[in-house]
C-alpha positions in Angstrom: 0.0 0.0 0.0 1.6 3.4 -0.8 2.2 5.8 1.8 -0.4 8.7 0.6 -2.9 6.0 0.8 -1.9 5.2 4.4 -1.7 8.8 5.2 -5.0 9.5 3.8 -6.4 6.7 5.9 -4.5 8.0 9.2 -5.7 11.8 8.8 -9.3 10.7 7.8 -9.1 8.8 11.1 -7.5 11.6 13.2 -10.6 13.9 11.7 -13.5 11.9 12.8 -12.0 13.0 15.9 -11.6 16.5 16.2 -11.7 17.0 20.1 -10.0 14.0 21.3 -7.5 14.8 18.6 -7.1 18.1 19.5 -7.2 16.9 24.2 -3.9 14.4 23.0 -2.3 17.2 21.1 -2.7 19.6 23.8 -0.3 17.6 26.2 2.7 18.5 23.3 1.6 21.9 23.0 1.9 22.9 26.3 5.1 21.3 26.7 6.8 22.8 23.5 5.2 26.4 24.8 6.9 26.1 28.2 10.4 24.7 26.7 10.7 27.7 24.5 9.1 30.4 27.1 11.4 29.3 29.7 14.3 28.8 27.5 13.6 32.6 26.0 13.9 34.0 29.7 16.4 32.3 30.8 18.7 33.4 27.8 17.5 36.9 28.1 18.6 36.8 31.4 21.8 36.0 30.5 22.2 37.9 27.6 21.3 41.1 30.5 23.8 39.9 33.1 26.4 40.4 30.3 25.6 43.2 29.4 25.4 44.8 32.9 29.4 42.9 33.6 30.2 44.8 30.2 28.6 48.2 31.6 31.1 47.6 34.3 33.8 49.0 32.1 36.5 48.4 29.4 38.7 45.2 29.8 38.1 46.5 33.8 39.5 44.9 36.6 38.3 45.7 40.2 40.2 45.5 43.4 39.0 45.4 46.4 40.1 45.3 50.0 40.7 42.1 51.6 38.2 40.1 53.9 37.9 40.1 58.0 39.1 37.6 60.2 38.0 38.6 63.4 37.6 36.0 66.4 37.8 32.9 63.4 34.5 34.5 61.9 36.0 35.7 58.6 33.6 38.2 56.4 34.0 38.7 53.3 35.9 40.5 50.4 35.6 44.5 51.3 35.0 43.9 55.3 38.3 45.7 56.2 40.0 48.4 54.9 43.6 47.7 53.0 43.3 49.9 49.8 45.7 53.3 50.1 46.2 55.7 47.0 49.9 54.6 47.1 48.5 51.1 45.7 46.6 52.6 43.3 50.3 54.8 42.1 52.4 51.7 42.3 49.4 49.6 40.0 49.9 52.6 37.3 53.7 52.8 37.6 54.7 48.8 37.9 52.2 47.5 35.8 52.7 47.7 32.2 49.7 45.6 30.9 47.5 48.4 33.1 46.7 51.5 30.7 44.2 53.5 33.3 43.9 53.2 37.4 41.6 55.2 38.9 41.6 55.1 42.9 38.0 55.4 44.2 36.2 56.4 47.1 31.7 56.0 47.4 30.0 57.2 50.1 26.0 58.1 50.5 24.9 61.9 51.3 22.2 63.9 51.3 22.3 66.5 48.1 20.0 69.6 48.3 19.3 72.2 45.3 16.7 75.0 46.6 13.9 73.3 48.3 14.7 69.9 46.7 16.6 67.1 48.6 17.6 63.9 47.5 20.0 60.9 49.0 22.2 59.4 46.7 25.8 57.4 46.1 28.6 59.9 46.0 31.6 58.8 44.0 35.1 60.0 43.9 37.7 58.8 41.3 39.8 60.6 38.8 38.9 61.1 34.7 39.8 57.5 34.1 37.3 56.1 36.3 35.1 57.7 33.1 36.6 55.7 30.5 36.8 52.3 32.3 33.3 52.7 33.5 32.5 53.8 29.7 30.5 56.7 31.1 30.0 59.4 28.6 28.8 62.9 29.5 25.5 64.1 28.2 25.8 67.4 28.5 28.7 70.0 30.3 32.7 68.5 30.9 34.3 66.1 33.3 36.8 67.9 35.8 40.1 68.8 35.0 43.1 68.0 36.0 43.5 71.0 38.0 40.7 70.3 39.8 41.7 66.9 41.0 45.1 68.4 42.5 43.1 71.3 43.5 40.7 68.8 45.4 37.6 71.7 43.3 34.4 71.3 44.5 32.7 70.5 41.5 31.0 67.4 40.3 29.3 66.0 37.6 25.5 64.6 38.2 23.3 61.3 36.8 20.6 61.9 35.4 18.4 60.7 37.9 19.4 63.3 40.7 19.3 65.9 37.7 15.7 64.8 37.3 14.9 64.8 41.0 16.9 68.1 42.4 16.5 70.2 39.0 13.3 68.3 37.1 13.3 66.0 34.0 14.8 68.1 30.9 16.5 70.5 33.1 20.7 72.0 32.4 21.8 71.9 35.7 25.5 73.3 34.0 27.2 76.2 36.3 24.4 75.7 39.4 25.5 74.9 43.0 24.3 71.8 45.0 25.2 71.3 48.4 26.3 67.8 49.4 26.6 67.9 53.2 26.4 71.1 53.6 29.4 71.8 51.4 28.5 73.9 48.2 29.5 71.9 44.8 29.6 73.6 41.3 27.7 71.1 38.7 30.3 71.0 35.5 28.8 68.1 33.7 25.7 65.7 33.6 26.5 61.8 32.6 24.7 60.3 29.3 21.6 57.8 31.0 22.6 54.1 32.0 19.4 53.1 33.2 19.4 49.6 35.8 21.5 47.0 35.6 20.4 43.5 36.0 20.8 43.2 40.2 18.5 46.5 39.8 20.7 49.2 40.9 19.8 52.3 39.2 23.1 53.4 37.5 22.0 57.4 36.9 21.3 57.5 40.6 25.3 59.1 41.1 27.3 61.9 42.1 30.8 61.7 40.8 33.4 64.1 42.1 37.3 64.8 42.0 39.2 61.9 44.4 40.6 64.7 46.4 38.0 66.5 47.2 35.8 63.7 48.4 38.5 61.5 49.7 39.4 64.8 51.9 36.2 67.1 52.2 33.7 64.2 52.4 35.0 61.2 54.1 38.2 62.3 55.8 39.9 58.4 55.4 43.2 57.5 55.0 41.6 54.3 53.2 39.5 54.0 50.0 37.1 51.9 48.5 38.8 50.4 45.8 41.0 50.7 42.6 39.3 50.8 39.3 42.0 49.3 36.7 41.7 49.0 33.2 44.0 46.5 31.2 45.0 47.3 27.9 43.7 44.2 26.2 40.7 42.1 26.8 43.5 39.3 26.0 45.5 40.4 28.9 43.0 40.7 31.5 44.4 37.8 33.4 47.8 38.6 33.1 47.7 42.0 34.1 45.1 40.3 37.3 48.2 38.7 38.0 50.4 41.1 38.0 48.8 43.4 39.9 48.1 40.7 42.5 52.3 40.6 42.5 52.4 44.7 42.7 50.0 44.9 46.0 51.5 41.8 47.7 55.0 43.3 47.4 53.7 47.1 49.1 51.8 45.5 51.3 54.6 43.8 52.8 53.0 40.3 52.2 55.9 36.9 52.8 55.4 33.9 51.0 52.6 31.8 52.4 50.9 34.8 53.5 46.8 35.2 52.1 46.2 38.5 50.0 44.4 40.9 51.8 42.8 42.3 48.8 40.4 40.8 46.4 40.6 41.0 42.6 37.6 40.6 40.1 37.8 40.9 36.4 35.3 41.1 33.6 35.9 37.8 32.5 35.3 36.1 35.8 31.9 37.8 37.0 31.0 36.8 33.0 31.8 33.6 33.5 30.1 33.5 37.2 26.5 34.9 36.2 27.1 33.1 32.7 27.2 29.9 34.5 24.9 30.5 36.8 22.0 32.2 34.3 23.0 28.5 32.3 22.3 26.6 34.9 18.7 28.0 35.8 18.2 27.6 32.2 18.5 24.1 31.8 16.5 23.8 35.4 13.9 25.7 33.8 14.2 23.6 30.4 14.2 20.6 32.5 10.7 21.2 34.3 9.3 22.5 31.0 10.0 19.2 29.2 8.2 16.8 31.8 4.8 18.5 30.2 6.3 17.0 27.2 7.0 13.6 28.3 3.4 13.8 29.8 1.9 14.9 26.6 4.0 11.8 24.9 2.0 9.4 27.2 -1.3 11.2 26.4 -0.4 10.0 22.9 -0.2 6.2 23.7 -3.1 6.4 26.0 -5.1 7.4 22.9 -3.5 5.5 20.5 -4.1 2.3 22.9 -7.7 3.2 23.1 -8.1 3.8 19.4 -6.6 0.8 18.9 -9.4 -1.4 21.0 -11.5 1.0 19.0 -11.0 0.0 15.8 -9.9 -3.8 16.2 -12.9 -4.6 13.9 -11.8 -2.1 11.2 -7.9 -3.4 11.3 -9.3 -7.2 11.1 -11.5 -6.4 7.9 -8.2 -4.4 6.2 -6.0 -7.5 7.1 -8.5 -9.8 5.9 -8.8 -8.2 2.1 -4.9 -8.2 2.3 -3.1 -5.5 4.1 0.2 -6.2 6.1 1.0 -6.0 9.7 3.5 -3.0 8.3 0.9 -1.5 6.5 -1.8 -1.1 10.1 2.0 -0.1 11.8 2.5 2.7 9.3 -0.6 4.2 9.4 -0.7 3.9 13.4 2.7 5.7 13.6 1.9 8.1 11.3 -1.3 9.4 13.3 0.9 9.5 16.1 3.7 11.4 14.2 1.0 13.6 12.8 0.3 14.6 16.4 3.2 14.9 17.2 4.4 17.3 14.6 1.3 19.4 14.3 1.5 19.8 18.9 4.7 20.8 18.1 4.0 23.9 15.8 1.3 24.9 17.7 3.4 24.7 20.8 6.3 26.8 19.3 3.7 29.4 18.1 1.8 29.4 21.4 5.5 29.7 23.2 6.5 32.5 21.2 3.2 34.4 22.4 3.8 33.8 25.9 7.2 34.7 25.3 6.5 37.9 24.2 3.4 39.1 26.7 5.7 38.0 29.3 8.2 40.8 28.1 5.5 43.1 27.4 3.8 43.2 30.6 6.3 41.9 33.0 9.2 43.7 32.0 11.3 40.7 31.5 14.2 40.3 29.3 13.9 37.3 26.3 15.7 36.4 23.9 13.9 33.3 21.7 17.0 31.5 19.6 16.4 29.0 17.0 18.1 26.6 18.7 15.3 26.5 21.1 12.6 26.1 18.2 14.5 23.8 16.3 15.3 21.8 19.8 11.3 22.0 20.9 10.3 20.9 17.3 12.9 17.1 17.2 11.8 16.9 20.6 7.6 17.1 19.7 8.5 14.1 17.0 10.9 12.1 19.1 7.9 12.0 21.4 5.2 11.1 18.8 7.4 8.5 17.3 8.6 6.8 20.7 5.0 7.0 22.3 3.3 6.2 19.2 5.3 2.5 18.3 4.1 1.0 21.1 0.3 1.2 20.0 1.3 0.7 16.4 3.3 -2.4 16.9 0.0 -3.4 19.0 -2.2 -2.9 16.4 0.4 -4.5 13.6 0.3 -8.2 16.1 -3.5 -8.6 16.0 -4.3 -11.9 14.5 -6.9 -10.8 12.0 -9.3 -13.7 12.8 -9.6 -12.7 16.6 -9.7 -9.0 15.3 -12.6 -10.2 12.8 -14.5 -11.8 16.3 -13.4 -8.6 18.7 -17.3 -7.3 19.9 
């Protein structure tokens, strides 16, 4: 028997069953919906953790002050103070894969503009800490060099404390704020950032000359940490390196001795939130592809059952001469058809959900044809594996018993 025949019987078979047709399908759909939903999140997620590691900087490397050890309780990275300026100097002189170094110092202060208050992060760092932070200025100029020597009380605002001390729209250039009480000329405002992924508004900053916050505002002998810039994304690790060798050796440090700074650089938070995004993913894939496995066995429940359904019908085709292959072929091929039919409405009905998801709940996505073309061999594998059981079935029947079957 050719195959159009056998097709023609199969989907003249699935048709005089619109509903239960449509129930067995509706297992695969919702499977092959989730897959690609939760696959679409979780790669927007990680496609926005990378780009809030690269919003970090150029080829940046951070260092931090080392972690507590107080009473055997040991805290972590940044719980006691080890930075100095002079480390920051001796990274810029001694290191030769290091093109910028910015020292920096972050506190929180109240800022007040006329009647209008508002609290945000204060930042003090030199002009590189504009270029490895990428930040470009919007409208105005970033200090000068004088300025930092001079320890100037200017500064240069985010947009959101523009919005909030001068209103949205508003040139703030050549006004006066007062952080702490201490007046502060406004030279520059910073191009908008937006949030980053952990939700931290990025325009909600102050950013000052070192000096003048390192010595008006905080009054510390320590800072925060140094903002390095290698001069190759290549490098990164070898200038990590070599600026771990740099602060060991002015901080005095023997051999066998632990750092008491911490370094971070691009590529290792990357690879971090990469592996972690990846693995929520495939969780997320995981789950969503047990309502696919559960749709396969709603296929061979209703294959089983139209087998006992139609005994009568295969015993009257075997009797005027067809093969146990031919009843095999035309039972896989309703199952296939399922299959493949769940499966595109699925990817369609993911995609949707994909997208309202972004639309109303703000959430990054990102749907890849890897996870279409992955949902769609997965929807057949399913109709073929669940669906050979029940054909095989129907293919055995000993036509005479068949002929009998009430």
């Amino acid at each position: 028997m050719r195959i159009s025949n056998l097709l023609k019987v199969a989907l003249r078979s699935l048709n005089r069953n619109k509903m239960r047709t449509f129930l067995t399908m509706l297992g695969i759909i919702i499977g092959v919906a989730s897959v690609i939903a939760m696959l679409a999140i979780g790669q927007g997620s990680k496609q926005n953790v990378q780009a809030s590691v690269a919003s970090l900087g150029i080829n940046s490397i951070m260092v931090f002050p080392g972690s507590s050890n107080q009473g055997g309780v040991r805290g972590g990275a940044g719980t006691t103070a080890t930075l100095k300026v002079d480390d920051a100097l001796a990274i810029a002189e001694r290191c030769d894969l290091v093109d910028h170094v910015s020292p920096v110092v972050q506190t929180r202060a109240q800022v007040i503009y006329g009647a209008q208050n508002w609290n945000t992060t204060i930042v003090g760092g030199n002009n590189d800490y504009f270029y490895i932070r990428n930040l470009n200025i919007e409208t105005g100029n970033t200090f000068t060099e004088a300025d930092l020597r001079a320890a100037s009380k200017v500064c240069v605002l985010g947009q959101t404390v523009v919005t909030n001390l001068f209103g949205a729209g508003a040139n703030p250039i050549g006004r006066t704020i007062r952080i702490n009480q201490i007046p502060f000329e406004v030279v520059g405002t910073l191009s908008p950032k937006g949030q980053n992924t952990f939700g931290r508004d990025e325009d909600d900053i102050i950013i000052a000359p070192f000096n003048t916050v390192y010595k008006r505002l905080m009054n510390s002998t320590y800072i925060n940490m140094i903002l390095v810039s290698a001069i190759s994304q290549n490098s990164m690790d070898a200038a990590t390196a070599q600026i771990g060798q740099v602060l060991r050796q002015t901080h005095k440090l023997g051999p066998g001795t632990p750092d008491d700074f911490t370094i971070r650089n691009q590529a290792e938070l990357s690879n971090i939130f990469g592996s972690v995004t990846k693995e929520m993913t495939i969780l997320l894939a995981a789950i969503a592809s047990i309502s696919i496995v559960v749709g396969g066995i709603g296929i061979m429940n209703i294959m089983l059952v139209s087998v006992t359904e139609r005994t009568r019908e295969i015993g009257i085709r075997m009797a005027v001469g067809a093969k146990g292959s031919h009843v095999m072929t035309q039972f896989m091929i309703e199952a296939i058809f399922i299959g493949i039919l769940g499966g595109i409405l699925g990817i369609v009905l993911g995609v949707l959900v994909s997208m309202l998801v972004a639309h109303f709940a703000g959430w990054p996505i990102s749907i890849t044809l890897f996870s279409i073309l992955l949902s769609s061999i997965f929807s057949v594998v399913v109709g073929v594996f669940f669906g050979w059981y029940p054909a095989r079935k129907a293919a055995n029947l000993d036509p005479i018993d068949a002929l009998r079957y009430e």
